[in-house]
N, C-alpha and C positions, 0 to 999 in steps of 0.2 A: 653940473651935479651928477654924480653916478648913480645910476638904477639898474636893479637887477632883474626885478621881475614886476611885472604890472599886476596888480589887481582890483579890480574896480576902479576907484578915483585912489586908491593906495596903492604905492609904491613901494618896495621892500630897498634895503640900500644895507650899507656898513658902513661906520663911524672909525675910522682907523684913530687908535689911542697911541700916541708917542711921549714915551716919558723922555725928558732932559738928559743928555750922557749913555743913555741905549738904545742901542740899534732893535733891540725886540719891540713887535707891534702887537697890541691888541685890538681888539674888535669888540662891535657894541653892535649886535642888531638893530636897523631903525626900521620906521617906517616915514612916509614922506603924503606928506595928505595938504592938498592946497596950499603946497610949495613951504608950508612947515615941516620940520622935521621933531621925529617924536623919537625918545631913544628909552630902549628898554631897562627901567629902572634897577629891574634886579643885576644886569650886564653892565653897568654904570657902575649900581656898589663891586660889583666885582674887578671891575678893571682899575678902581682906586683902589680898591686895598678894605673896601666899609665892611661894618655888617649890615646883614640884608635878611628879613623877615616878613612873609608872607601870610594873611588871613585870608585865604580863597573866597571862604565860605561870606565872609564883609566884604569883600574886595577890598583889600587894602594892604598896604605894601610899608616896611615904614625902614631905613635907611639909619644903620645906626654909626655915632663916630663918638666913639666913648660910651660917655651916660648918653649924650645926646642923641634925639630920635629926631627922624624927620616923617614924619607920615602923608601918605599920597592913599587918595580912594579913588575908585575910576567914576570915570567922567565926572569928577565934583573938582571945582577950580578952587577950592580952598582947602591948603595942606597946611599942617600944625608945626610948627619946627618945637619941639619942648610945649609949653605950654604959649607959644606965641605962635598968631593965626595968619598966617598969609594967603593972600587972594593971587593965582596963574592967572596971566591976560587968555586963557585956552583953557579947556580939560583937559585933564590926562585922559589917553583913550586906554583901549583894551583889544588885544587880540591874543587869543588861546590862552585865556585864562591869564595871561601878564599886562601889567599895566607900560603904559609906555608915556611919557613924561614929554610934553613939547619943550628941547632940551636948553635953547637960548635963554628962553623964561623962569626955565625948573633956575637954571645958574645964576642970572639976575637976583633971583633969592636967597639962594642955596651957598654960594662960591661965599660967602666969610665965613661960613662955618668949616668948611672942609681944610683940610691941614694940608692939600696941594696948594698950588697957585696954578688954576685952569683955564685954559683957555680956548674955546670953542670957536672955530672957522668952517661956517657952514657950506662956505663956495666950494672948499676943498673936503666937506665931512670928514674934518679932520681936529682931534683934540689934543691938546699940548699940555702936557702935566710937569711940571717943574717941584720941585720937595722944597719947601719954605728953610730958613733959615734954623726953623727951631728941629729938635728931634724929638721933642716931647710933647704928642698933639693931643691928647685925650686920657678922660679918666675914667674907667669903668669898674664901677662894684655891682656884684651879683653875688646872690646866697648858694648857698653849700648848704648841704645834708648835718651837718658839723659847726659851720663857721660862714666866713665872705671869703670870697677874690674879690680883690683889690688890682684891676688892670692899667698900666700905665701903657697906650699905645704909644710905638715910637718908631721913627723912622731909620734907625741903625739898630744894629747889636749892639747892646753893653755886656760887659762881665760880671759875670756875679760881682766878683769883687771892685765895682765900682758901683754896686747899692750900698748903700747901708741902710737900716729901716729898726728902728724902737720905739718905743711906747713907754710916754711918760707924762702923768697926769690927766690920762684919758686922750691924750693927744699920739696919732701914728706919724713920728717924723720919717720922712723917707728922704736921705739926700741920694742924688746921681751924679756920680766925677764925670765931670765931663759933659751932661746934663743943659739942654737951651731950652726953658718951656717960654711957651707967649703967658705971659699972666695977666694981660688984658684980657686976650679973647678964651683960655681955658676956660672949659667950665668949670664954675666955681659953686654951682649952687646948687649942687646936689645934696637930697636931703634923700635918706632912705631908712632901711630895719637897723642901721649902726652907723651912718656917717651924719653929721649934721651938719656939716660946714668945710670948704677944703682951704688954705691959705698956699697959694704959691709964693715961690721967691724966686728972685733970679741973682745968682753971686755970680764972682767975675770965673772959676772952674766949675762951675757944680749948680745945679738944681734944685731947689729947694720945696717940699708937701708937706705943708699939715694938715691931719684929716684930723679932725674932733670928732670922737668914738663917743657912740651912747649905750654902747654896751662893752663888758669886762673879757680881755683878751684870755686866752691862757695861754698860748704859743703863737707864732708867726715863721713864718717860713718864706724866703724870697727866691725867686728862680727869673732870671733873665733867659727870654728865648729870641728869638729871631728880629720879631719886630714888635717885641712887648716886654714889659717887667712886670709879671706876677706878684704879690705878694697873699698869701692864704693868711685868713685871721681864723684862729681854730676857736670859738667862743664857749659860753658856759652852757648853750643849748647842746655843744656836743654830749654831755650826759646821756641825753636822750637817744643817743644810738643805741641800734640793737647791741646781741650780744656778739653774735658774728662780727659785726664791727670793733668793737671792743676788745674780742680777741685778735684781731689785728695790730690793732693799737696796742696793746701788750706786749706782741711779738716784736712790733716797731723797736720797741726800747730794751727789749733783753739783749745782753751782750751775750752773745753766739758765735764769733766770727771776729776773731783776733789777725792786724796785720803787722809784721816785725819788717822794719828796715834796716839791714845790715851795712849800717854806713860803709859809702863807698863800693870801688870794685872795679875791673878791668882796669880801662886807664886811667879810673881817679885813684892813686893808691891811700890816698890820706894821709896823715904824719909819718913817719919812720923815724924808730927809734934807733941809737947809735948802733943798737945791734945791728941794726938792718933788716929787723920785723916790721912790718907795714900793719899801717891801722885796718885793715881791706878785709887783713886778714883775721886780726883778736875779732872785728865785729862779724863775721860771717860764722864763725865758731862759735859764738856767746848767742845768735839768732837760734843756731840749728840746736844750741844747747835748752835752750828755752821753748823750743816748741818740741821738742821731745819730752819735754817734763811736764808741758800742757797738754800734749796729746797722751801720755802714760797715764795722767791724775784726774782731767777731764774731759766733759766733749765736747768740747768750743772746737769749731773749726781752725786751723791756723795756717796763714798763708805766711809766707817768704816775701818780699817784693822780690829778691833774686836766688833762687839756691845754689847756682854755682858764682863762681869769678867773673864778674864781667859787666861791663860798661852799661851804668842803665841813668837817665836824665833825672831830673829832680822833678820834675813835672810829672814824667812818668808813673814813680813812685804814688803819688797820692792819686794821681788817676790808676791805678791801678788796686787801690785801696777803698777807690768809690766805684769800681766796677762789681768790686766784688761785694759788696754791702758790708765794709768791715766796719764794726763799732768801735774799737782801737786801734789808734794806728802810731806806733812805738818805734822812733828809728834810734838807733843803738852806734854810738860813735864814741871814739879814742882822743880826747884831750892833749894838746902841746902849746909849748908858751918858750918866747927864750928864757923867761924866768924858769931856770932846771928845779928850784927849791920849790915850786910851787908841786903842789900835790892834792888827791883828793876827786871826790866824784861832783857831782852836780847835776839838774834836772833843770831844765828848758821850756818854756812855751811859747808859742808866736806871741810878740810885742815888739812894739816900737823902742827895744832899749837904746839908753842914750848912756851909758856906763862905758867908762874907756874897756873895761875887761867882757862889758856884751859884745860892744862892736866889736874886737879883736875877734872875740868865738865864732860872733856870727859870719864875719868877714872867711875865718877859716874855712867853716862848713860851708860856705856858698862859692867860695872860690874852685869847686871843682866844674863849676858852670865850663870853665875854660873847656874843657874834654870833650863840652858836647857838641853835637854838630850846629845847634842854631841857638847859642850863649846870648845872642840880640834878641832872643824872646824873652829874658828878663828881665829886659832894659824899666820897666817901671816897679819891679820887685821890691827895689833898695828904695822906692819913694815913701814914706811916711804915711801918706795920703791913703797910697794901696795898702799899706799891712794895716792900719787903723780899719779901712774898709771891710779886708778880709777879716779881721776879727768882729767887726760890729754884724757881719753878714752871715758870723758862725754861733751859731746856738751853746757851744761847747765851752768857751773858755773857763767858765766857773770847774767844770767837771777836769777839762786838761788839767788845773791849777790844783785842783783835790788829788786828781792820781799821781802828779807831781809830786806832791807832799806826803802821799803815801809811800812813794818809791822810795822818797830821801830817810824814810824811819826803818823802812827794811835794807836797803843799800845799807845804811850805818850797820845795823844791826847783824849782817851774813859777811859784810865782807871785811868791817871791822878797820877799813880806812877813814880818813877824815871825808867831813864833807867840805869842799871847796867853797868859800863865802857862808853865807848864811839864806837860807828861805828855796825857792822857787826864783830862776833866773826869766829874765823875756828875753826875746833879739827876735830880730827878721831872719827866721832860719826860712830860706825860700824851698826846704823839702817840708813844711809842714804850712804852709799858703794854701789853700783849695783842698785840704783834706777834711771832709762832712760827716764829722766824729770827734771825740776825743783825742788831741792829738800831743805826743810830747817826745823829747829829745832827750836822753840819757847821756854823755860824758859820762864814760865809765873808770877813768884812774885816767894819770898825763902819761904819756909814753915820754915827756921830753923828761921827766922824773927819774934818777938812776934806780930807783927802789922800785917805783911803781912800775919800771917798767919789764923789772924780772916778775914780778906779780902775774902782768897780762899774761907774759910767755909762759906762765904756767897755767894748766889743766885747772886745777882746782880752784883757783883762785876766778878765771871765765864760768866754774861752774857756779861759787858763789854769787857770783852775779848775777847769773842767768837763775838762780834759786830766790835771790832777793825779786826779781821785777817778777819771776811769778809768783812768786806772794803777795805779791803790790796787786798784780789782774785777780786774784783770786778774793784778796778784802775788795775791792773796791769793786767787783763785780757782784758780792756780797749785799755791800753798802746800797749801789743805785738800782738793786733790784727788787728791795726792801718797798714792799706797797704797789707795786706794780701788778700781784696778784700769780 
């Protein structure tokens, strides 16, 4: 057994912490008193990943893993795990103000509720952490100024887009693709200010939460980080914010901050008409047309995702549309088909279509993937699963679907061509997956069209265009700003 410094009938040591598949080691201060070892509780939660809470002034210390608490007071041998009372064959001691846990014992107790699989070798002071089966170990809600967090501890990253989370009938479903909870030993029984009861499931891809809300949501918001899925419930006690808050929450939703994507570019050229005009190029002209005429008439901000020629990834685009806090994000593309007689505009919004002329479009617009350097990062793009996900996980779809339909009445209206089909089209366009706004796809005439496609090549006809979709941002900026204050 290693010792490092004597003190009294106590011994100071280290606990060397080895997790499963890495070479990094952590440490646990111990102490070592009549050949027990004690290990310091607060360095314990931290080398697992828990949370850790301290009342000096009580002595007590309590160990959290999810909702669940574990509490420890020094020198008292009975620790509460939740509201159930377990007896330590030892005290927990104390030195400088930390409790320190006789640690074989603390685990004898402790080890089913923690979400490792631990194993403590005291010959070698040495602990072995292995990551269980599941990824989904704990659930924690805590109140907000506003609303709750809703915490899903979990042992991986997920993507946003493999939550989805709504509410319906007082009930908060949250599925995870991909998703392993234990739903024996989760806690389930958590009662607090809004949850009354959790339901997990376990399906053969995916996750399954029901949380029974006892109080009325008005928004939700999900955000996957590192080793957790947030979900915020924004409630009706939000009212009670100041006004300084308030006036945030205002700003939150006014549209300020317009982004245009100019479908295509460098080496994606996009369709090419028999002339030999490339789609790369009407949509880069129809972008710059249109933010000229919102920066002349308004003062919304208005970004480009590219202003000149040149090669930019699909992924990019909407990350670059969520860095900049844009509230719309408009990507502007040229229609082709071998049917030459087909003609006319159309408008777009992420969905799962299953229409031979969605797939066709969509398949179009995503096939510039080829250009990029890493085209196998959208290997689950085309899956169902994921664009269903990313739409359930986006706030926006109702409003995409509104300025879609406002586009299609001014489009008729300025440029005086058909509309292609009838309504608001869906597809998996993977440039509008992960953009955290309003998001929609313009088909502005067919280049493979012999009429339409002298139209594009001219000036006036890119300007009408570009005159139609800013009148589309200008009502509908109108419209969703209406009561907002």
């Amino acid at each position: 057994m290693k010792s490092t410094e004597a003190q009294s009938h106590i011994t100071k040591a280290w606990i060397n912490v080895r997790y499963a598949g890495s070479t990094k080691i952590y440490q646990i201060p111990s102490l070592i008193k009549d050949n027990i070892i004690y290990a310091s509780l607060k360095d314990f939660a931290g080398a697992l990943n828990l949370g850790f809470f301290s009342n000096k002034s009580k002595k007590k210390e309590v160990v959290r893993i999810g909702s669940r608490s574990i509490k420890v007071t020094s020198y008292n041998p009975f620790i509460l795990v939740d509201d159930k009372v377990y007896q330590l064959a030892l005290n927990p001691i104390e030195s400088n103000g930390e409790i320190f846990v006789p640690l074989s014992h603390f685990l004898g107790i402790t080890a089913v509720y923690l979400p490792q699989k631990v194993l403590f070798d005291e010959n070698r002071l040495s602990l072995s952490v292995k990551f269980s089966q599941y990824n989904i170990v704990a659930v924690d809600i805590s109140k907000r100024e506003n609303g709750y967090i809703v915490t899903l501890k979990t042992t991986k990253q997920f993507k946003n887009s493999d939550i989805a989370a709504s509410i319906k009938h007082n009930w908060l479903n949250i599925t995870v693709y991909g998703g392993k909870l234990d739903s024996a030993s989760l806690f389930t029984k958590i009662k607090n200010q809004i949850v009354d009861q959790i339901l997990p499931f376990q399906f053969k891809k995916s996750a399954y939460l029901s949380l029974k809300l006892n109080k009325k949501v008005l928004s939700r918001k999900v955000y996957a980080g590192e080793d957790e899925i947030v979900i915020s419930l924004r409630t009706l006690s939000s009212v009670e914010v100041t006004g300084d808050i308030l006036d945030k929450q205002r700003k939150k939703w006014i549209i300020d901050t317009i982004i245009i994507d100019p479908g295509h570019g460098g080496r994606q050229p996009g369709c090419i008409g028999k002339t030999g005009i490339k789609e790369k190029e009407i949509t880069l002209d129809i972008a710059k047309r249109l933010k000229k005429l919102l920066e002349k008439n308004t003062n919304l901000k208005v970004l480009l995702t590219h202003e000149i020629d040149k090669t930019m990834g699909l992924k990019e685009r909407t990350q670059f549309a969520n860095k900049n806090n844009g509230k719309l994000f408009i990507s502007i593309h040229v229609n082709a088909t071998t049917n030459h007689s087909a003609r006319g505009f159309s408008t777009w919004v992420l969905g799962h279509g299953k229409s031979k002329q969605a797939l066709q479009v969509a398949e179009k617009e995503n096939s510039v993937i080829q250009f990029e350097d890493s085209p196998e990062s959208y290997k689950d793009f085309g899956d169902a699963a994921h664009i269903l996900n990313a739409i359930a996980n986006s706030s926006y779809q109702k409003e995409s679907m509104d300025l879609a339909q406002i586009v299609n009445k001014e489009m008729k209206k300025y440029t005086k061509i058909p509309m292609w089909g009838k309504g608001v089209y869906q597809a998996g366009f993977y440039v509008l997956i992960g953009a955290a706004m309003p998001r929609i796809l313009i088909e502005t005439a067919f280049l493979s069209n012999k009429y339409e496609e002298r139209l594009l090549r001219t000036r006036s006809f890119r300007q009408k265009v570009a005159m139609a979709i800013f009148k589309s941002i200008k009502i509908f900026k109108k419209k969703y700003e209406q009561g907002i204050g």
